[in-house]
Backbone as CSV, one residue per row, in Angstrom:
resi,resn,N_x,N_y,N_z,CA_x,CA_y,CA_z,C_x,C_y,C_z
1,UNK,134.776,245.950,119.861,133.479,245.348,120.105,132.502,245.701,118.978
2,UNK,132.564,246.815,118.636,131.510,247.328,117.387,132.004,247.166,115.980
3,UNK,133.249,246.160,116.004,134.234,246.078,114.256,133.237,244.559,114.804
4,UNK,133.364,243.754,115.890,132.869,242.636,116.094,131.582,242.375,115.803
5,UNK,130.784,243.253,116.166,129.057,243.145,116.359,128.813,242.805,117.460
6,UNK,129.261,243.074,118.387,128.901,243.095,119.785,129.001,244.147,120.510
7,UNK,128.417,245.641,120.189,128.311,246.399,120.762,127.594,247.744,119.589
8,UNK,126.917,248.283,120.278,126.000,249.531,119.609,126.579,250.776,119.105
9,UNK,126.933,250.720,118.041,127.365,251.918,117.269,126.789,253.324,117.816
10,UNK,125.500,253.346,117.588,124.893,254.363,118.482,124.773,254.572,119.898
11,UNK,125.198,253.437,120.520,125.033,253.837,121.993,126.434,254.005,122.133
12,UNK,127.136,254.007,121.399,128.944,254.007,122.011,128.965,255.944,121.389
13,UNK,128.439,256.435,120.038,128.711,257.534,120.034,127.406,258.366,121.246
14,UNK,126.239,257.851,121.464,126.044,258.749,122.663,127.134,259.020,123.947
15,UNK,127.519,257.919,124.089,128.470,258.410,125.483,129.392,258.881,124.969
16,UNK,129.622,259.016,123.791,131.203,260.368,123.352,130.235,261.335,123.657
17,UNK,128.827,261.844,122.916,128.316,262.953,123.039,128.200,263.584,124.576
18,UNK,127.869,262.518,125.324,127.689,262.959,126.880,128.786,263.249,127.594
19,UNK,130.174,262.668,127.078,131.561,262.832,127.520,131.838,264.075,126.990
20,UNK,131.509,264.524,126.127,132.082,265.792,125.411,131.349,266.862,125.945
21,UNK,129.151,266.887,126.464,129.090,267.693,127.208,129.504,267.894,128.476
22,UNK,129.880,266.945,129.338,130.212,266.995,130.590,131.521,268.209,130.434
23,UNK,132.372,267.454,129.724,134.169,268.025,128.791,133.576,269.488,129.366
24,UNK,132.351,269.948,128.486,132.650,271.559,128.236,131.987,271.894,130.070
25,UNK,130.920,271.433,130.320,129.996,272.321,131.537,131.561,272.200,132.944
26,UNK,132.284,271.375,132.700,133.652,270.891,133.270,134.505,271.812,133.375
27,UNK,134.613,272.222,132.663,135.733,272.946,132.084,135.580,274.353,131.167
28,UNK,134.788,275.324,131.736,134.219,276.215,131.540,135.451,277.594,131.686
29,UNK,136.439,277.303,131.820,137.729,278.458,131.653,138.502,278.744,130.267
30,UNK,137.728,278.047,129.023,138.348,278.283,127.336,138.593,279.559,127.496
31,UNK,139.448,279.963,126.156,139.533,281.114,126.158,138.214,281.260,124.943
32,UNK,138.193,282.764,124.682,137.627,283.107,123.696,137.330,282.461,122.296
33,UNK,138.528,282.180,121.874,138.986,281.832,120.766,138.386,280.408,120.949
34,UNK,138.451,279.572,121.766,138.328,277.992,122.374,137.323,277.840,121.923
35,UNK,136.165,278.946,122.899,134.897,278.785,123.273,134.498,278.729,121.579
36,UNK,134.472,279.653,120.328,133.993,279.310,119.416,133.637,278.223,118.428
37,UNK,134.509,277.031,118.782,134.406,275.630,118.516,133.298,275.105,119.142
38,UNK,132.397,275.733,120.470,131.189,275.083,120.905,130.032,275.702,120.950
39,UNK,130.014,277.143,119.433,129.598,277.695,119.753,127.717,277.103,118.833
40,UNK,126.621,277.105,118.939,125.102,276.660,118.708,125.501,276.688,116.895
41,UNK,124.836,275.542,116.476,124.265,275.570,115.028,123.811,276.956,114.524
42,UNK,124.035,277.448,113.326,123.586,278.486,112.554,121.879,278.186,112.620
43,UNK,121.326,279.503,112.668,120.198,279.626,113.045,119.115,279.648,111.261
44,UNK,118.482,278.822,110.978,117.547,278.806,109.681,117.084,279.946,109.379
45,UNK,116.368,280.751,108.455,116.277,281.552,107.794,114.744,281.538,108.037
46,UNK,114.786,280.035,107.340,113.334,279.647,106.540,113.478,278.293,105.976
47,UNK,112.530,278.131,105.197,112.217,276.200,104.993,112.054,276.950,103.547
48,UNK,113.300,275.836,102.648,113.389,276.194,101.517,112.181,275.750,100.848
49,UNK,111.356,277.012,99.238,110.288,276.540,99.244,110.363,275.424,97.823
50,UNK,111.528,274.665,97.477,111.474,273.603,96.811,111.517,272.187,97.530
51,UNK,112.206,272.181,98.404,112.401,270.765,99.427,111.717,270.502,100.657
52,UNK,111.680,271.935,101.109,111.255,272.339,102.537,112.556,271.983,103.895
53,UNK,113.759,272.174,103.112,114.627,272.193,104.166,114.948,272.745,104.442
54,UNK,115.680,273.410,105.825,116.657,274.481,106.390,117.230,275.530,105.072
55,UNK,116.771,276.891,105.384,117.824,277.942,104.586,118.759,278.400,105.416
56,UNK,119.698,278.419,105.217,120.837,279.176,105.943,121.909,280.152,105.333
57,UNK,122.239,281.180,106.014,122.992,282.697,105.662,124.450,281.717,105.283
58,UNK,124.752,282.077,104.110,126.452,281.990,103.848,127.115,282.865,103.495
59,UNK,128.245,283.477,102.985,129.047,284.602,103.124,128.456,285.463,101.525
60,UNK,128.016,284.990,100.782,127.782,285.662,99.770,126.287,285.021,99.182
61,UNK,125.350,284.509,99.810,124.037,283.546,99.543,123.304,283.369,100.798
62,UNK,122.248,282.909,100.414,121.315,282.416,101.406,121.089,281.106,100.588
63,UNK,120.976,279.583,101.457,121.084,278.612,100.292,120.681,277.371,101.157
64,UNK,120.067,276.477,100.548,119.218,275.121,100.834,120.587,274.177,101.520
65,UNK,119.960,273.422,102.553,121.019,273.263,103.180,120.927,271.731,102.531
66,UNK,120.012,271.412,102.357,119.674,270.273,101.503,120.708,269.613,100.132
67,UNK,121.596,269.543,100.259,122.963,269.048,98.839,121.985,268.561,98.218
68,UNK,121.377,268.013,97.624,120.786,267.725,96.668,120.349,268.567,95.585
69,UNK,119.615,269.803,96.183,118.761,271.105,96.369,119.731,271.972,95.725
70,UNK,119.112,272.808,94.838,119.601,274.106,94.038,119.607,275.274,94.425
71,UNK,118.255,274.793,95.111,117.578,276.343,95.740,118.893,277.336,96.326
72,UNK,118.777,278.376,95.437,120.212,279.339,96.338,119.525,280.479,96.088
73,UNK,119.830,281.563,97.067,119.280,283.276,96.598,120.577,283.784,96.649
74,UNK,121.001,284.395,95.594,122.796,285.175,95.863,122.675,286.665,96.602
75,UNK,123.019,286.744,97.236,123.280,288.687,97.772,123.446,289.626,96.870
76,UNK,124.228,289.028,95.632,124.705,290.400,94.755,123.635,290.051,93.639
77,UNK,122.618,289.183,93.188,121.506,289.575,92.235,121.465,290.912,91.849
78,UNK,121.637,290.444,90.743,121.319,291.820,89.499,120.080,292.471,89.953
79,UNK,119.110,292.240,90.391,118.000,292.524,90.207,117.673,293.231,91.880
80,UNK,118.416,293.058,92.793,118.033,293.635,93.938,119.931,294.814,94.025
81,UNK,120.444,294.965,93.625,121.695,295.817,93.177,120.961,297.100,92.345
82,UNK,120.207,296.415,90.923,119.566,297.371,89.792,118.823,298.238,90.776
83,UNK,118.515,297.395,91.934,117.250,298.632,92.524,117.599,299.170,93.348
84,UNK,119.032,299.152,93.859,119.754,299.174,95.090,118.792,299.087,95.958
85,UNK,119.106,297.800,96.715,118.908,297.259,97.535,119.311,296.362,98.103
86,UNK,119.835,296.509,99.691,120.759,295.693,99.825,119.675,294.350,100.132
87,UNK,120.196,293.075,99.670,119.717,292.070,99.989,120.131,291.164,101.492
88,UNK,119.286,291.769,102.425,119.270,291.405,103.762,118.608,290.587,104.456
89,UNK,119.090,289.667,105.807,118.533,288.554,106.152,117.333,288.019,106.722
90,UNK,116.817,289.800,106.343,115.389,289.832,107.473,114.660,289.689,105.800
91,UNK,115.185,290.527,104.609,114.443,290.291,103.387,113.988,288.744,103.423
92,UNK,115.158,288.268,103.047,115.577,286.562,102.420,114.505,286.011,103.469
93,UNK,114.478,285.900,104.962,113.477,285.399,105.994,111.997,285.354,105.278
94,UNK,111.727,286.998,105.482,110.480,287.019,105.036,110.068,286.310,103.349
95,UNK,111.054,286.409,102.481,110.644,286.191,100.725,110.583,284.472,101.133
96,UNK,111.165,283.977,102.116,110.932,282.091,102.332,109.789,282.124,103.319
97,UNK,108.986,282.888,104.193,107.957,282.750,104.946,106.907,283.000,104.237
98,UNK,106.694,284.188,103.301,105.687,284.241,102.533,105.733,284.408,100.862
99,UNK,107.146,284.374,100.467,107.098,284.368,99.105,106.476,286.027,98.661
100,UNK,106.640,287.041,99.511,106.715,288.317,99.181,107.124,289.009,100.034
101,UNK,107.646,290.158,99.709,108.291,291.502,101.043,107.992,292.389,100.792
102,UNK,107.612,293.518,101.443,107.519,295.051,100.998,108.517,295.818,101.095
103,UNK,109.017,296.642,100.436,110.661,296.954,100.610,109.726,298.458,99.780
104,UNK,110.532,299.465,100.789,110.888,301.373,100.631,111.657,301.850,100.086
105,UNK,111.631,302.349,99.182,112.726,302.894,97.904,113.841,302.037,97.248
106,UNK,112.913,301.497,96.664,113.410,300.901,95.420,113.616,302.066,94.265
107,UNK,115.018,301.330,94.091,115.641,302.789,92.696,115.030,302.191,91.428
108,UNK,114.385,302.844,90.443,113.900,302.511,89.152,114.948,302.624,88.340
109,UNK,115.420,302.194,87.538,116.707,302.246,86.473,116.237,303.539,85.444
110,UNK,115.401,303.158,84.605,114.321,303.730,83.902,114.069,305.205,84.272
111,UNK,113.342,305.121,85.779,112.992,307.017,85.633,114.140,307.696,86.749
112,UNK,114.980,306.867,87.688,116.228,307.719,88.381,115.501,307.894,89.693
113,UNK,114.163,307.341,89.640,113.547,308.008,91.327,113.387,306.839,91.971
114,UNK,112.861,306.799,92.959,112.578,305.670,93.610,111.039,305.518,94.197
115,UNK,110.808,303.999,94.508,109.417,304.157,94.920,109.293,302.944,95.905
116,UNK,108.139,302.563,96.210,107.976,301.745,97.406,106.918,300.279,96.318
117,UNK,107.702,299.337,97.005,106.864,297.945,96.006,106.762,296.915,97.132
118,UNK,106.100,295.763,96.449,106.807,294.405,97.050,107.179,293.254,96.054
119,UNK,108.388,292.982,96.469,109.386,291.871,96.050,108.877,290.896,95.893
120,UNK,108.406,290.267,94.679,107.904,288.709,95.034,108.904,287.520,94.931
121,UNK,109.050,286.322,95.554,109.854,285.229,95.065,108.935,284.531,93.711
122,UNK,109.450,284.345,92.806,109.216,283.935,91.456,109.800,282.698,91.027
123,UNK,110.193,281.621,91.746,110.987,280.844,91.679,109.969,279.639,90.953
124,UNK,111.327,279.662,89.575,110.086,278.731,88.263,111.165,277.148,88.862
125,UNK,111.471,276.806,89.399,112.150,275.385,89.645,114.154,275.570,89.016
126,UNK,114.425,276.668,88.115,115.285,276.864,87.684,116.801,276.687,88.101
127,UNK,117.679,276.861,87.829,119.235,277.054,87.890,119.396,278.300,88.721
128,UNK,118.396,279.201,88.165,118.406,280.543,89.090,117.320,280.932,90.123
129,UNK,117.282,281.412,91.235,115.687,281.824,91.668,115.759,283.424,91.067
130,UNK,114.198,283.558,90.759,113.809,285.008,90.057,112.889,285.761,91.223
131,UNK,112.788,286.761,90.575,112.014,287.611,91.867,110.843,288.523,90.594
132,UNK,109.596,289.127,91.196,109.697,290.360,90.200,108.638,291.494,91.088
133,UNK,108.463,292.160,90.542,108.025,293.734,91.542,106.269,293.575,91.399
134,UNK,105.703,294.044,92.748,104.285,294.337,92.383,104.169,295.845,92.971
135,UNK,103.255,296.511,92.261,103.248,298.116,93.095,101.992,297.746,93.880
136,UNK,101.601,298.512,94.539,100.607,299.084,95.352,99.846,299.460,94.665
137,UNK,98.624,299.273,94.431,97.430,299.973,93.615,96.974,301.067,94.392
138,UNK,97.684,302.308,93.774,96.923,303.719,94.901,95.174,304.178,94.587
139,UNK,95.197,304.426,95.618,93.422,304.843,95.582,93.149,306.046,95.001
């Protein structure tokens, strides 16, 4: 009917969608393993700040879900490693909510000690996103 033009492409995949929830609230005895095939969409990060689309956690990145879009932050950056620091998902959250973080002992390469800064996102439109340090102006 829908190769014909006599019937709604979209209304024929809603009733798969409604057949498939009934399927699961139905049939609620999967095993473990089952159940992970129905398990909720990956949860956003943040709204990437070149496109404004979905960021989402991947195994080695945080990255624009947007294909078009470049926007990627890698985990192992030179620049959050140099300071050891692990690059974590509550960081990456906050550096896409406000484009800065405050982060507690940061290692200096330079003097061997560590100190307390905040992380800015520095992102010039590039191939890479950059970051760079602001201190605290002590009183």
């Amino acid at each position: 009917q829908i190769a014909k033009g006599k019937a709604d492409p979209a209304a024929f995949m809603e009733g798969i969608e409604d057949m498939a929830r009934e399927l699961v609230k139905t049939y609620p005895f999967l095993s473990d393993d089952k159940a992970q095939m129905f398990k909720p969409e990956r949860e956003a990060l943040g709204s990437c700040p070149r496109c404004g689309s979905p960021v989402y956690e991947g195994k080695k990145n945080y990255y624009c879900s947007n294909k078009e879009c470049s926007f990627t932050m890698w985990k192992n950056d030179r620049f959050f490693e140099e300071r050891k620091v692990t690059f974590t998902p509550k960081i990456a959250a906050a550096l896409l909510q406000s484009g800065k973080v405050n982060v507690k002992k940061l290692y200096s390469p330079k003097t061997g000690k560590t100190y307390d800064g905040t992380i800015v996102l520095a992102d010039t439109g590039g191939k890479y996103v950059n970051y760079r340090i602001e201190l605290s102006k002590k009183k």
